[in-house]
Structures are given as structure tokens and as C-alpha cells.
Wavefront OBJ file of the C-alpha trace (Angstrom):
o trace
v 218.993 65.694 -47.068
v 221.280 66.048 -43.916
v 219.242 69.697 -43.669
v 216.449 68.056 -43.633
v 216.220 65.789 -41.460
v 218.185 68.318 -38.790
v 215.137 70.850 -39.542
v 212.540 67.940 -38.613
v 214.358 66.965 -35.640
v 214.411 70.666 -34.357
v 210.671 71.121 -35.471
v 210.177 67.504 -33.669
v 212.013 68.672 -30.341
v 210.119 72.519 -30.709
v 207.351 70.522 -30.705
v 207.578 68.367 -27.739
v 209.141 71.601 -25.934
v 205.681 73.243 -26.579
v 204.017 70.095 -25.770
v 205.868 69.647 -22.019
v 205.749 73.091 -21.616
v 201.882 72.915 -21.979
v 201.657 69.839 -19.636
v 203.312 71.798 -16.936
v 201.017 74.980 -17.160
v 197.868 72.303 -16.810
v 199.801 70.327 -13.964
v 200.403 73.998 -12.392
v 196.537 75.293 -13.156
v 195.679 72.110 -11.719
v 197.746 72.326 -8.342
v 196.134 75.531 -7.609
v 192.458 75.279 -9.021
v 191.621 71.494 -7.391
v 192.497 72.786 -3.389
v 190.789 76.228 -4.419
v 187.516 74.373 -5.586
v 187.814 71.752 -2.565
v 188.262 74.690 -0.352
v 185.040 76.835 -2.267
v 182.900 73.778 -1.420
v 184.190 73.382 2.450
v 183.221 76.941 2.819
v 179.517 76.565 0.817
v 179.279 73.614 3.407
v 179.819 75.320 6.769
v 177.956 78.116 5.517
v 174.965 75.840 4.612
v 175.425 73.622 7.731
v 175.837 77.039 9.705
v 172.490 78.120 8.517
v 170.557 75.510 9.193
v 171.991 75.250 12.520
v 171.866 78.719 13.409
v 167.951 78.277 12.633
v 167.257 75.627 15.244
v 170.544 77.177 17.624
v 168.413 80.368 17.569
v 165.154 78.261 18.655
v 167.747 76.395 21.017
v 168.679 79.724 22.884
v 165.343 80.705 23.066
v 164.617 77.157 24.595
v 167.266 77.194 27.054
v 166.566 80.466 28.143
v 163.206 80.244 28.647
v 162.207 77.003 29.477
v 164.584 74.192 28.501
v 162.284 71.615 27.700
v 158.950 72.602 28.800
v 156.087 75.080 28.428
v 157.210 77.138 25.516
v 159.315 74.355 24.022
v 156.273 73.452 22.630
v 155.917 76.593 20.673
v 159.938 76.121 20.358
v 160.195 72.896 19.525
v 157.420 72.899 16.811
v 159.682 75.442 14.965
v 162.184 73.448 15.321
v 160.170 70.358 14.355
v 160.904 70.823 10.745
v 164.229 71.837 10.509
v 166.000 69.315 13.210
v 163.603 66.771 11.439
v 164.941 67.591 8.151
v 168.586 67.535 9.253
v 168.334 64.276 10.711
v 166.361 62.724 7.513
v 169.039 63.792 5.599
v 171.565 62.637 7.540
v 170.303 59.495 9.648
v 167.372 57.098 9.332
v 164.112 57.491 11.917
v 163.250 53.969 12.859
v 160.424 52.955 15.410
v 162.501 49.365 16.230
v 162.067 48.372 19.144
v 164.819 46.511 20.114
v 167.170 49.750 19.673
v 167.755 51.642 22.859
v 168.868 55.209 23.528
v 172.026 56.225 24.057
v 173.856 59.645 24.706
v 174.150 60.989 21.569
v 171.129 59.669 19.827
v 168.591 61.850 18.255
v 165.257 60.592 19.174
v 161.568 61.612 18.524
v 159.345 62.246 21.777
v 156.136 63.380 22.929
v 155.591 64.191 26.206
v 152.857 65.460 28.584
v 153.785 67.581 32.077
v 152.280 67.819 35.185
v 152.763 69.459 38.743
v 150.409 67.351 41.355
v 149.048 65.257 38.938
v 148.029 68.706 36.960
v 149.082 69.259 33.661
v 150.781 72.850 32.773
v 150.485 74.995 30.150
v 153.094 74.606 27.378
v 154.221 71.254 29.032
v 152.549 69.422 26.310
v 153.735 68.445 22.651
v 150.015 67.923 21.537
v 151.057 64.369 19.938
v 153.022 66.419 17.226
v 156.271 64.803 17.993
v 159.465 66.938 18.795
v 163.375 65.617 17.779
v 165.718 65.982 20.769
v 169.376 65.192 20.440
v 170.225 63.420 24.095
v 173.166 64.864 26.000
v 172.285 68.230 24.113
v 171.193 69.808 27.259
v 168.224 71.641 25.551
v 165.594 70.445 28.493
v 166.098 71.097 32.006
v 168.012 69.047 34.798
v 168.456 65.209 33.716
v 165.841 65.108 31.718
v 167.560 63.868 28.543
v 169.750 61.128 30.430
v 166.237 59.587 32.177
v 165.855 59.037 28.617
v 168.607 56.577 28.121
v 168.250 52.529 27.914
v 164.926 53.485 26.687
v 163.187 52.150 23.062
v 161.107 53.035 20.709
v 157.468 52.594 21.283
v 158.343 53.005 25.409
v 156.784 55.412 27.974
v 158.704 57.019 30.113
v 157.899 58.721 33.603
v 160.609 61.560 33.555
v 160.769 63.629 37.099
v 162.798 67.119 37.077
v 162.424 70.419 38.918
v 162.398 73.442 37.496
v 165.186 76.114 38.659
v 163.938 78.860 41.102
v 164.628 81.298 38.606
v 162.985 79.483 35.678
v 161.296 82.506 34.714
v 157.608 81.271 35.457
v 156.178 81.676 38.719
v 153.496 78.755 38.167
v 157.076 76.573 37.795
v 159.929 77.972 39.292
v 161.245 75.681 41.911
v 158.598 72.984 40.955
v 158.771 69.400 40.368
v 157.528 67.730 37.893
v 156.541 65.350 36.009
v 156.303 64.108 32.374
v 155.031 61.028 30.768
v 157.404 60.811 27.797
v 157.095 58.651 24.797
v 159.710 57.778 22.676
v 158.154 57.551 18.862
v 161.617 56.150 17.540
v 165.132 57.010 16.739
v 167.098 58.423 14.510
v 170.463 55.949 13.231
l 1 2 3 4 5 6 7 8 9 10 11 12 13 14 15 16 17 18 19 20 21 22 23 24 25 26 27 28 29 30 31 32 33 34 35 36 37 38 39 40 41 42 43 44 45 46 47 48 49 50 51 52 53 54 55 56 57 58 59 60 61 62 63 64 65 66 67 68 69 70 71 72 73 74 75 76 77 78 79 80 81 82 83 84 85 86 87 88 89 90 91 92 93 94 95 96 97 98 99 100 101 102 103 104 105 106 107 108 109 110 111 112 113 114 115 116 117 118 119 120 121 122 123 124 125 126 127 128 129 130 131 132 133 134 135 136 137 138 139 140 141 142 143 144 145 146 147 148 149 150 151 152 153 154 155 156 157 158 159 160 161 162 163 164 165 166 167 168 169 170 171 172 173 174 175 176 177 178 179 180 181 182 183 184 185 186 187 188
């Protein structure tokens, strides 16, 4: 009986052996698969947050480049209309309050209307469409985003900047102007 019960208690300890030795290969998969999957989905998530920013950064170059804010930001902006609108939905609520005020920072929704000497350019003009612009972003030209500040929703705005001399459009370059901004609401 003695042999017996000594062949049950090695079969017992072979047992747990096996059984610890099987809780530290799981421990060990698990050490290295967790931080490889949490480091899989970082990387999906720049690349994702890379491509939708490299969508409206490509229509930001363009913006900057040409125009910073005006004229063709309205072809620009509208194709960035749906992609910085769809960002921001996803990541913030628009609301049309009007007791919240702009700050730097703040992604807001604008129209806008230019004019040089009371006459309203080409391309100066978001049609009533709407356009998202993130303030301190330095997407439109001179101080245009920061006249924008202490503003609220549902507010007009008379915004004055002048365009650079090298602006890249003789009917602007060096040229003040004018735009009659309002601010549709803001993003939180």
C-alpha cells in the first residue's frame, strides 16, 4: 500500500509540475502577445489618424500656399468640409450655444463673405456652405483666426486682414480686406 500511495503522490506532484509549468508558458505568451496587440492597435491608429489628416493636411498645404483663407479656400475648404467635419463629429460635439465663446484652440464652423472697397472677390465667399476652421491653426492669412476669438455662436464678425504682396493673385496681393464672418457654432 506504501507503493501506492508513493506512486499517487509522484503522479499528484507530475501533475501539478505539468500544471505550473503550463501556467508559466500562458503567463509568458501573455507577457509578449498583450504589448504586441496594444502596440498593433497604436500603429492601426496613427496610421488611420495619419490618413485622415494627411487628407485635409494635403488640402491645408494647398490652402496655405495659395491663399490661406480666401479665394480658393472655398474650393479648399469645401474638400475639406467633409473630412474636418467628420473628424470633429467623431471626436467633439457641434453646438450653436450661444453663450459659448471662442477660444484658441476651438474648432468652429464659419461662413464668411470678402470684399476689397466694399467689392466682393472671387473665391472670398463660402456660398453659406459652412467651412470648419481650427483657431490658432494658422490656415487663413494674418490674424484672421485670433479676430475670431471672444466671439459666439450665432455672431457676425467684421474680420480686416491684408493679403501678402506675394499672395500669388494680382487682384489681392498687398490688399486689404474685409470679411463679414459668421460663426454657425462650435465644436466641444
Amino acid at each position: 500500500m506504501k507503493k501506492e500511495n508513493r506512486k499517487m503522490a509522484q503522479e499528484r506532484r507530475a501533475k501539478e509540475r505539468r500544471k505550473k509549468e503550463l501556467q508559466r508558458k500562458i503567463s509568458r505568451i501573455i507577457v509578449i502577445v498583450l504589448p504586441l496587440i496594444a502596440v498593433i492597435a497604436l500603429i492601426i491608429a496613427i496610421i488611420v489618424t495619419s490618413g485622415s489628416s494627411n487628407s485635409s493636411s494635403g488640402s491645408d498645404n494647398t490652402t496655405t500656399e495659395s491663399d490661406s483663407g480666401t479665394e480658393d479656400s472655398t474650393e479648399t475648404n469645401s474638400d475639406t468640409d467633409t473630412s474636418d467635419t467628420g473628424d470633429s463629429a467623431d471626436d467633439a460635439s457641434y453646438s450653436t450655444d450661444t453663450s459659448l465663446t471662442i477660444e484658441d484652440g476651438d474648432t468652429v464652423n464659419i461662413d464668411y463673405v470678402g470684399s476689397i472697397d466694399g467689392v466682393e472677390f472671387d473665391g472670398g465667399n463660402t456660398q453659406g456652405q459652412g467651412t470648419d476652421l481650427t483657431i490658432g491653426s494658422g490656415r487663413y492669412i494674418d490674424d484672421f483666426e485670433e479676430q475670431l476669438i471672444g466671439a459666439h455662436p450665432g455672431d457676425s464678425v467684421e474680420v480686416t486682414v491684408t493679403f501678402p504682396e506675394d499672395y500669388g493673385n494680382e487682384e489681392l496681393n498687398g490688399k486689404e480686406a474685409v470679411f463679414d464672418v459668421t460663426v454657425n457654432g462650435i465644436y466641444q
